[in-house]
C-alpha positions in Angstrom: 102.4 52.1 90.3 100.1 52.8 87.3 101.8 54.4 83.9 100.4 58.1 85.0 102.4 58.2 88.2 104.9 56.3 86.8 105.3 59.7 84.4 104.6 62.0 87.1 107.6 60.8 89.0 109.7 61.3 86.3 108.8 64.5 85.1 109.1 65.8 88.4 112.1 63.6 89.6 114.5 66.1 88.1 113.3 68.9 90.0 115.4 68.1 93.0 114.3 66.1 95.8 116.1 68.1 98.2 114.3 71.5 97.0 113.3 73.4 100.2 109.6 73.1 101.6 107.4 75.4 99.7 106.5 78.8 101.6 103.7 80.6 101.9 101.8 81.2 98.4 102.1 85.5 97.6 102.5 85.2 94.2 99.1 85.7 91.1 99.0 82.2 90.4 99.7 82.2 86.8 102.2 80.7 84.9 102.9 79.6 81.3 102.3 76.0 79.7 105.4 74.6 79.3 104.9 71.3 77.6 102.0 69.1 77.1 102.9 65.4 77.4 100.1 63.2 75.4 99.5 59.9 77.2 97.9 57.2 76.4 94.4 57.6 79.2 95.6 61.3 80.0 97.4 64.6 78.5 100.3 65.9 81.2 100.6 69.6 81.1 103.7 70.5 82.3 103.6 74.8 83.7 106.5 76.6 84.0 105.7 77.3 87.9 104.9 76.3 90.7 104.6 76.8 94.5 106.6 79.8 94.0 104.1 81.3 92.1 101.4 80.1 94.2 100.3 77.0 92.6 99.0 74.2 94.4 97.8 70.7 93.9 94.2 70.1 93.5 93.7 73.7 91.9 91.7 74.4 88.5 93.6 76.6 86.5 92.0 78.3 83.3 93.8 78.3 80.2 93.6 81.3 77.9 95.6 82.0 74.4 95.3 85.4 73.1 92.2 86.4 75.2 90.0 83.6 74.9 89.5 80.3 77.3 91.2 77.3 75.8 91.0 74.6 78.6 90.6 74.0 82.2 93.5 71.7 84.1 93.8 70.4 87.7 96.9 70.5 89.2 98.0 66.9 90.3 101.8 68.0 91.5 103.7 71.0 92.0 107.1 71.5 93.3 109.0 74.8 93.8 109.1 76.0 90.5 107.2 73.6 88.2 103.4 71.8 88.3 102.2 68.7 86.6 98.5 69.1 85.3 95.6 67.1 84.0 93.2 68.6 81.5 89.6 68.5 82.5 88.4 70.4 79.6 89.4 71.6 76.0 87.7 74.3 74.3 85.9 72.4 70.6 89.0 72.4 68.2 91.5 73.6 70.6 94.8 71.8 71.7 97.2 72.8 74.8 100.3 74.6 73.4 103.5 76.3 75.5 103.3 79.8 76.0 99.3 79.0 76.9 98.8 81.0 80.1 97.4 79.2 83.3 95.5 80.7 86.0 94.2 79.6 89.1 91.2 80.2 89.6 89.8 81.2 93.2 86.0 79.2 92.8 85.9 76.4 90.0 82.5 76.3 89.7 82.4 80.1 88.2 
């Protein structure tokens, strides 16, 4: 097991392995940055939600401070009430901080 699933194991290991399977997404699909996790190939960004809130793995969630974009992330894991991320992009000058808000976003490519 490489060191990035290695840390993705444990971040979500204490999340409960015996949470209940995720229902049907009916929530906006936003949460908060909860913590960002610098690695030594990869950033994890840890958001305080999760299938609950309608996040799901493989989305790209944009990341806004105060109004304006600050990074995009993919979302790599996500349990009932917390998401591991990657970032893909970071806004010139910018770093992830908690409090950020992510938001999925329905087409990537716009």
């Amino acid at each position: 097991m490489n060191r990035l699933a290695a840390s993705l194991c444990l971040l979500l290991a204490p999340l409960g392995a015996a949470e209940p399977a995720p229902g049907p997404a009916v929530a906006t699909g936003a949460v908060d940055v909860a913590a960002v996790l610098p690695g030594e190939a990869a950033d994890l960004v840890v958001l305080a939600g999760g299938h609950a809130q309608g996040i799901r793995p493989g989305m790209v969630c944009g990341v806004t401070r105060a109004g304006r974009a600050v990074a995009r992330l993919i979302v790599a894991e996500s349990r009932e009430t917390r998401a591991v991320a990657l970032v893909l992009d970071l806004a010139p000058g910018e770093a992830l901080r908690p409090g950020d808000r992510a938001e999925a976003r329905a087409n990537p490519r716009i």
